[in-house]
C-alpha positions in Angstrom: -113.3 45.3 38.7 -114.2 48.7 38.8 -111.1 49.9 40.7 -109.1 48.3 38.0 -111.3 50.4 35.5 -110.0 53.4 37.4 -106.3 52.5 37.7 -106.2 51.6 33.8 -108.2 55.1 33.2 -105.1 56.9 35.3 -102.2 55.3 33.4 -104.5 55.9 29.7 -104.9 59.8 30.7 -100.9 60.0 32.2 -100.1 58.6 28.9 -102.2 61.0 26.8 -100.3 63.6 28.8 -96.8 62.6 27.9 -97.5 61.9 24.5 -98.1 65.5 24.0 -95.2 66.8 25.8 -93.3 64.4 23.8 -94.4 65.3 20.4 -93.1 68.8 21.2 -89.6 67.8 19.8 -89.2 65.9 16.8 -86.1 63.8 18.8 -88.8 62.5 21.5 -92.1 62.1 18.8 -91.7 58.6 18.1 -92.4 58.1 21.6 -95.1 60.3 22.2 -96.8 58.7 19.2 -96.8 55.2 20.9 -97.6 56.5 24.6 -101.0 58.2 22.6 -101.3 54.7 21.0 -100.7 52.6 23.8 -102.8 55.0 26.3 -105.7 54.8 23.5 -105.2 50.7 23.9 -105.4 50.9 27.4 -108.2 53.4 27.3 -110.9 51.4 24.8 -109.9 47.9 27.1 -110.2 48.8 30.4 -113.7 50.8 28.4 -115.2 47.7 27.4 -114.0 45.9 30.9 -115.8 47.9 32.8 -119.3 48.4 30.7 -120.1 45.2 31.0 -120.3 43.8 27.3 -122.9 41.1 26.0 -123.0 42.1 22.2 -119.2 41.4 21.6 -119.5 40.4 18.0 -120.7 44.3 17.3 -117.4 45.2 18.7 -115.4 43.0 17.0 -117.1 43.6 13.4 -116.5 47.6 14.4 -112.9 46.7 15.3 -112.3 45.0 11.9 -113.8 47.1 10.0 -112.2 50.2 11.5 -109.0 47.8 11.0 -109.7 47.2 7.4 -110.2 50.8 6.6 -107.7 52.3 8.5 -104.5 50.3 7.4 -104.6 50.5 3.9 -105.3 54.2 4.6 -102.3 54.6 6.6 -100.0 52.9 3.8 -101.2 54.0 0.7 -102.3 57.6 1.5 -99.0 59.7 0.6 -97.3 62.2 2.8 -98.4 65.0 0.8 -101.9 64.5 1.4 -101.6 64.6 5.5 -103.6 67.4 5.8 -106.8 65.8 3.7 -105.9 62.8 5.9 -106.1 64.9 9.0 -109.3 66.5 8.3 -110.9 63.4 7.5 -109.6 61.8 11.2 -111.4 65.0 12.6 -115.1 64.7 10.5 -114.6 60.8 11.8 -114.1 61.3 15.3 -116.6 64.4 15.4 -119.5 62.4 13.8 -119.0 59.0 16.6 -119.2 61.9 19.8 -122.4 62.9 17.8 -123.8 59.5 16.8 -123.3 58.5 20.6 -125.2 61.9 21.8 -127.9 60.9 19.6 -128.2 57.6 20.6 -127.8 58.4 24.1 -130.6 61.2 23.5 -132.9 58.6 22.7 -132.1 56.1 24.3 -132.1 58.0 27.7 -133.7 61.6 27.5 -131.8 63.0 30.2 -132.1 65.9 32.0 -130.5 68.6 34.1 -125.9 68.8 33.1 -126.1 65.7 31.5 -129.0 67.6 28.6 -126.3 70.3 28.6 -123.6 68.5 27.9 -125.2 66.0 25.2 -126.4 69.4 23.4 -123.1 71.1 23.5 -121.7 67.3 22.5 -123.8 66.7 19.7 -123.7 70.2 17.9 -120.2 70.4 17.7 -120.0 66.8 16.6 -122.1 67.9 13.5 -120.7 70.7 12.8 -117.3 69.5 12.8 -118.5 66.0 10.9 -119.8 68.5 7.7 -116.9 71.3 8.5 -114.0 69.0 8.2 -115.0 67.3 5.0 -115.5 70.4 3.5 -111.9 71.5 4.5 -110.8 68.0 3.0 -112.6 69.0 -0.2 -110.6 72.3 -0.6 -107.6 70.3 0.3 -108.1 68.0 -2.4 -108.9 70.6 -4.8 -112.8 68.4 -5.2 -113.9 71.7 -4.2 -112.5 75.6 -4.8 -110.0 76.8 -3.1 -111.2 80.3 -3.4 -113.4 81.0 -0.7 -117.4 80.7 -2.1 -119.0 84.0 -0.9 -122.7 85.2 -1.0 -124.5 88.5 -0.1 -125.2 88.9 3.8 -123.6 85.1 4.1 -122.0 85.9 8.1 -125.6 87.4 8.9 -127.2 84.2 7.5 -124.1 82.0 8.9 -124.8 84.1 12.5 -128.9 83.6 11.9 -128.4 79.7 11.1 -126.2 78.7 14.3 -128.7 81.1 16.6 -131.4 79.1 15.4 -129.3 75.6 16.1 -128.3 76.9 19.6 -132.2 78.5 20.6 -133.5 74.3 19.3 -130.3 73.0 21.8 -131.6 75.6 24.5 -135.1 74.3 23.7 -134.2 70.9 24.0 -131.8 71.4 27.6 -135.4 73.0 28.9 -138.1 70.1 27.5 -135.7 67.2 26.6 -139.1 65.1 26.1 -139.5 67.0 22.6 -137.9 64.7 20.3 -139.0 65.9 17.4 -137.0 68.6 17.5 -133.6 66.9 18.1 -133.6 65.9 14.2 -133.8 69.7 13.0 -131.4 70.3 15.9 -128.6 68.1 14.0 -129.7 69.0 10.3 -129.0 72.8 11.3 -125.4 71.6 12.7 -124.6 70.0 10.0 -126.0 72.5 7.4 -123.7 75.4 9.6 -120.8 73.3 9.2 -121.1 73.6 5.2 -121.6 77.1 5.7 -118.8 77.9 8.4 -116.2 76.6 6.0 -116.9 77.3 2.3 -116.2 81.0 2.6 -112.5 80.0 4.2 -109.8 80.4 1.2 -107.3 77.4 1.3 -104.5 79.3 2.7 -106.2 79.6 6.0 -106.7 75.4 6.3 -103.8 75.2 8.8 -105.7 77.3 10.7 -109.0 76.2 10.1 -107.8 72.2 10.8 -106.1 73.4 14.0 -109.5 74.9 15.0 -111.3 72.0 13.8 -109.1 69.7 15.9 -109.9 71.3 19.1 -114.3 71.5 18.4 -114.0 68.1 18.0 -111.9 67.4 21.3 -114.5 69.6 23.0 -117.5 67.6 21.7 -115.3 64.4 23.1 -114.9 66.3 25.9 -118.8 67.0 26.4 -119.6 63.6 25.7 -117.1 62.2 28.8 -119.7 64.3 30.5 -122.9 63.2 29.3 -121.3 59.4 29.7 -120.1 60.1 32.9 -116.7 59.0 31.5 -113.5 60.6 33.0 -111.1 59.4 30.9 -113.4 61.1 27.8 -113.1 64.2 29.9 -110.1 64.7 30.5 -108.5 63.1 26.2 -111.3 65.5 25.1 -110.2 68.7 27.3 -106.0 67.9 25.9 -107.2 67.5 22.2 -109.9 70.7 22.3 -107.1 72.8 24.6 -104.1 72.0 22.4 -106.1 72.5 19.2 -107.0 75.8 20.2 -103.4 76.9 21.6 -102.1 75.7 18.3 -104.8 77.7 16.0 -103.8 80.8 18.5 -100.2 80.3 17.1 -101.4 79.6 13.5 -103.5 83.2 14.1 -100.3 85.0 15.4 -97.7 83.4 12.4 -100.0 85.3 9.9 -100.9 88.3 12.4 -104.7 87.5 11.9 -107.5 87.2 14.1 -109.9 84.4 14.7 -112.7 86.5 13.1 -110.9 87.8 10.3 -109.9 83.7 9.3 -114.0 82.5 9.6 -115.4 85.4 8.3 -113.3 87.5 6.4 -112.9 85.9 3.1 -109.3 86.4 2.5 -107.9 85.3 -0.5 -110.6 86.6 -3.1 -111.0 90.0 -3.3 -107.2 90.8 -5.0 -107.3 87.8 -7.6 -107.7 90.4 -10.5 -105.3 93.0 -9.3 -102.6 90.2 -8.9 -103.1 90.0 -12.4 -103.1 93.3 -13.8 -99.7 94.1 -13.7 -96.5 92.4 -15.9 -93.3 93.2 -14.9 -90.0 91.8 -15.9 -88.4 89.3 -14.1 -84.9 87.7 -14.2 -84.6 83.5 -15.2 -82.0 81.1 -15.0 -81.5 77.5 -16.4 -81.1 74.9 -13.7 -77.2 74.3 -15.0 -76.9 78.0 -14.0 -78.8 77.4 -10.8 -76.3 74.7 -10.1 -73.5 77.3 -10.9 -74.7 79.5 -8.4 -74.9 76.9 -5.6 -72.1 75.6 -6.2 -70.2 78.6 -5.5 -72.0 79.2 -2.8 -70.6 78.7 1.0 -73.9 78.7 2.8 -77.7 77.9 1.1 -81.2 78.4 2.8 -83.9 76.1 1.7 -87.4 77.7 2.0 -90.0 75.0 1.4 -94.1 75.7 0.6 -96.8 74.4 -0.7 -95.4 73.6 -3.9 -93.0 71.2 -2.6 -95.5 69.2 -1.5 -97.9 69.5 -4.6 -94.2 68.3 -6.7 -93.8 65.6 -4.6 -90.1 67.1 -4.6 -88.8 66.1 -0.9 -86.9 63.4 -1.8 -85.2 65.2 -4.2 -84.9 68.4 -2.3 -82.7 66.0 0.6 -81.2 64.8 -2.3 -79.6 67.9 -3.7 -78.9 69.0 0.0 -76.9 66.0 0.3 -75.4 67.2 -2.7 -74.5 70.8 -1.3 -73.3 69.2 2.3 -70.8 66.9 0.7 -69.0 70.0 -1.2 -68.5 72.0 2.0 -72.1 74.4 1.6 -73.7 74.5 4.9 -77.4 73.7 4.2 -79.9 74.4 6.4 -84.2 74.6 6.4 -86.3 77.5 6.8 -89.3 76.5 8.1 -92.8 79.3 8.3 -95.5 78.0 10.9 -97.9 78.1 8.0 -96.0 76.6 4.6 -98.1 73.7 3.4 -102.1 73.0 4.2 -101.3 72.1 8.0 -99.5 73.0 10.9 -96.4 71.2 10.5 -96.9 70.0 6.8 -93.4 71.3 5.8 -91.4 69.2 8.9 -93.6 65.8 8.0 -92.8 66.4 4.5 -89.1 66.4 4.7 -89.1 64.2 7.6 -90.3 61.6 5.0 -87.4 61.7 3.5 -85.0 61.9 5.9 -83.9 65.3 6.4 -82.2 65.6 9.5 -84.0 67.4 11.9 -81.1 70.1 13.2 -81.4 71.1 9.2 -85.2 72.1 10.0 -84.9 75.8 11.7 -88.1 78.1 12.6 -88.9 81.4 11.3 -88.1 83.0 14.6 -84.6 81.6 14.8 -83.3 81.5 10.9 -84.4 84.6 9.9 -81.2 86.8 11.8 -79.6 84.4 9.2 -80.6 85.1 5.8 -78.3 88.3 6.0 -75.4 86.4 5.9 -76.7 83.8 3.5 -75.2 83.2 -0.2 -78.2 82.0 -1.7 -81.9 81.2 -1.1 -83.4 78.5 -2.6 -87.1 78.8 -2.4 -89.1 75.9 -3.6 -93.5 76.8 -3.9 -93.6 79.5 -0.9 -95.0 82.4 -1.7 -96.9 84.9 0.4 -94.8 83.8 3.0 -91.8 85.4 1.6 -92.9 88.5 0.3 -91.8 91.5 1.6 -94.9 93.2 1.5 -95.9 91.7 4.5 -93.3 94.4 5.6 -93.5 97.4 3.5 -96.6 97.7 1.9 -99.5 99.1 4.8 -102.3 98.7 1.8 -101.3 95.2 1.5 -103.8 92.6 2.7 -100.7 90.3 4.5 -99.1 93.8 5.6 -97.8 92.9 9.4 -98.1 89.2 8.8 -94.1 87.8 9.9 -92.7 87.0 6.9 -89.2 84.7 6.1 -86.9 87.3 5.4 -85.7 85.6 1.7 -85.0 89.2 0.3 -82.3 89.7 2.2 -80.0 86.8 0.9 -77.2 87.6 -1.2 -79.0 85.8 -3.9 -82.2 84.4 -3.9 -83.5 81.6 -6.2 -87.3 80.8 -6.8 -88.6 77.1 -8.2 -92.1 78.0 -9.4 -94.2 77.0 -11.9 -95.5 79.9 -13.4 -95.9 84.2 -12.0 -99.4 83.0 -10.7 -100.0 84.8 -7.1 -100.8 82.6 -3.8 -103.3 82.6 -2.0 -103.9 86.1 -0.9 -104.3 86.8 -4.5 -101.2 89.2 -4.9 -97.8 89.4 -6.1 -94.6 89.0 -4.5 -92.7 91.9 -4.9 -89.7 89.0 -4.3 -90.0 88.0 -7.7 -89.1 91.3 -9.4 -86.1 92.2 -7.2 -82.4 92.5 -9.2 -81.0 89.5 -6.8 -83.7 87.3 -7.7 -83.8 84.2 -10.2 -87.2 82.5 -11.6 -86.9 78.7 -12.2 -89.6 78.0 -14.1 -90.8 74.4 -13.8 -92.0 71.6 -11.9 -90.1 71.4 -8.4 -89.1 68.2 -8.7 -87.7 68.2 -12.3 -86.0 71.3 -11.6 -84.7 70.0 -8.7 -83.4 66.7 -10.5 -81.9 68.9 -13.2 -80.1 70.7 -10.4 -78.9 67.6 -8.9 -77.4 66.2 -12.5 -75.9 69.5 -13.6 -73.5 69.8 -10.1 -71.8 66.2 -10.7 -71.1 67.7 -14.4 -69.3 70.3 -12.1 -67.1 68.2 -10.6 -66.0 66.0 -13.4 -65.2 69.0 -14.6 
């Protein structure tokens, strides 16, 4: 039996391994998804093979109960609220590595590596359990999105986790002090509130990427403390791959890991966003439709505000539209539009967009040169060209979509309020610029009716 354990625990990590090499290109995800599901399967069977179990009705009640939670959340949660959903996954799986630290801890008080590892397991459990749910509360908008700032809060952020890692030391030295393991996890869980709330929401792509990979690592720890392989090796892929893809979240917005945890962004130029009103050009959507209609080639620049409209359906809709008349149609996707790496591509996957439509920054951007109009729907510091001109600016350097340099540039947006970074977008005032002012799905709709009218025409 336990050479059966070991073979199942070969083809379980192989699988984890493909499936992320598979979900690098949307053609091969589907299967990537179902090798991760199917090496999981393998993974928790050959687990409870192996260990021996004599208490199967606690597994079984765990199993439905995970069941009955999971599916409904799976079906009714919409595809705009990934990211939330994604945060919570990560404060779930964080806070079982810590709950089996703790119970290990006391069940065992071990010593030597194994004390090390359990720390290391059970810290960043905690932390990540309280940091996630905060990062789903400034999803959701339960909590600001501005960050929440104090006097002296990194000294007291800094002071708090030294005190949590000196207890951890403490505990690695004289395991047999249990009375100091609960202060130990209070502290983690008190610097995982405290680690997140001064992060604005424009940095949660980032923050969920970095999120993703503490609690691999605490997985990761834990396959050491259990002297599970298998736990080492799906906790070293998720903690690796989260932090390679929070290293390209860091580089899309030409930031540094320090200056997303600690440096505030986002509040500081709310009130000189505000200060100045300049005039801007409007259109109605039948002269939107006009415009595209004319148009030989269109860019589509999705954001945030896409998702918040719910407008994806409509958005295909209308680029269904544009495709039928001869107007080549294409996506410009930014690494960071939307609340999570990759929000923008699950979003208009949903509805169907075909994937060769969906073009990276890197790639589309030579493009916009030669484009007759772009149509940007709830982006916003992502396409200003300050990131470009403006050294004083607070995204100067960031890489940008280069939307300005369309022939003619169209903007779906609900009101002149600034994004995130608290600024304007110098995009909004330029001569080849149009402000649709309205929600992104009933603009869109109007859009949609108006070319038909066109045609009949």
């Amino acid at each position: 039996m336990p050479h059966l354990v070991h073979y199942i625990y070969i083809v379980s990590a192989a699988l984890f391994i493909l499936s992320l090499k598979w979900m690098n290109s949307p053609a091969t995800a589907r299967r990537g998804v179902f090798a991760g599901e199917t090496g999981m399967l393998l993974a928790v069977t050959g687990t409870l093979v192996g260990q021996h179990v004599f208490n199967w009705q606690w597994v079984f009640a765990a199993f439905l109960i995970g069941t009955a939670i999971g599916i409904p959340i799976a079906y009714i949660m919409p595809m705009t609220a990934v990211p939330q959903r994604t945060a919570l996954s990560h404060a779930c799986g964080a806070l079982a590595a810590a709950l089996v630290g703790t119970a290990e801890y006391y069940r065992e008080t071990p010593h030597g590596f194994t004390m090390v590892a359990l720390v290391i397991e059970t810290l960043l459990g905690f932390l990540t359990f309280t940091g996630s749910l905060m990062a789903m509360g400034k999803l959701q908008e339960v909590l600001p999105q501005r960050p929440i700032t104090y006097r002296n809060q990194n000294l007291v952020n800094l002071l708090l986790f030294g005190i949590a890692a000196a207890l951890g030391v403490r505990l690695m030295v004289v395991p047999t002090d249990t009375w100091i393991f609960p202060i130990f996890a209070g502290l983690a869980l008190v610097f995982g509130v405290l680690l997140i709330i001064p992060i604005g929401g424009a940095d949660m792509p980032t923050v969920i990427a970095l999120l993703n990979s503490y609690a691999g690592l605490s997985a990761c720890a834990m396959g050491f403390a259990l002297d599970n392989k298998l736990l080492v090796i799906a906790g070293a892929l998720d903690g690796s791959s989260g932090l390679i893809l929070s290293i390209i979240m860091c580089k899309a917005m030409n930031r540094s890991f320090t200056n997303v945890l600690f440096g505030a962004f986002g509040q500081l130029q709310v009130a000189a966003g505000k200060t100045e009103q300049r005039p801007v050009r409007s259109a109605s959507a039948e002269e939107a439709a006009a415009i595209l209609d004319a148009a030989s080639s269109v860019i589509i620049v999705p954001g945030y505000g896409l998702a918040v409209a719910q407008a994806q359906h409509k958005i295909r809709e209308l680029s269904d539209n544009l495709t039928r008349r001869g107007v080549e149609v294409k996506f410009a996707i930014h690494p960071v539009a939307g609340r999570m790496p990759g929000h923008m591509n699950v979003l208009l996957a949903e509805a169907d967009v075909p994937y060769d439509k969906l073009v990276e920054m890197d790639e589309i951007n030579s493009e916009f040169a030669q484009c007759d109009v772009a149509l940007v729907i709830g982006a916003n510091d992502v396409t200003n060209p300050a990131a470009r001109s403006d050294k004083g600016s607070p995204i100067y350097g960031m890489p940008i979509l280069d939307v300005d340099r369309a022939r003619t540039v169209m903007v779906i947006k609900r009101s002149m309020s600034p994004g995130f970074a608290g600024i304007d977008n110098e995009l909004y005032y330029m001569e080849k610029t149009l402000m649709l002012f309205g929600d992104a799905k009933a603009f869109v709709s109007d859009i949609v009716k108006e070319l038909p009218a066109r045609v009949a025409a």
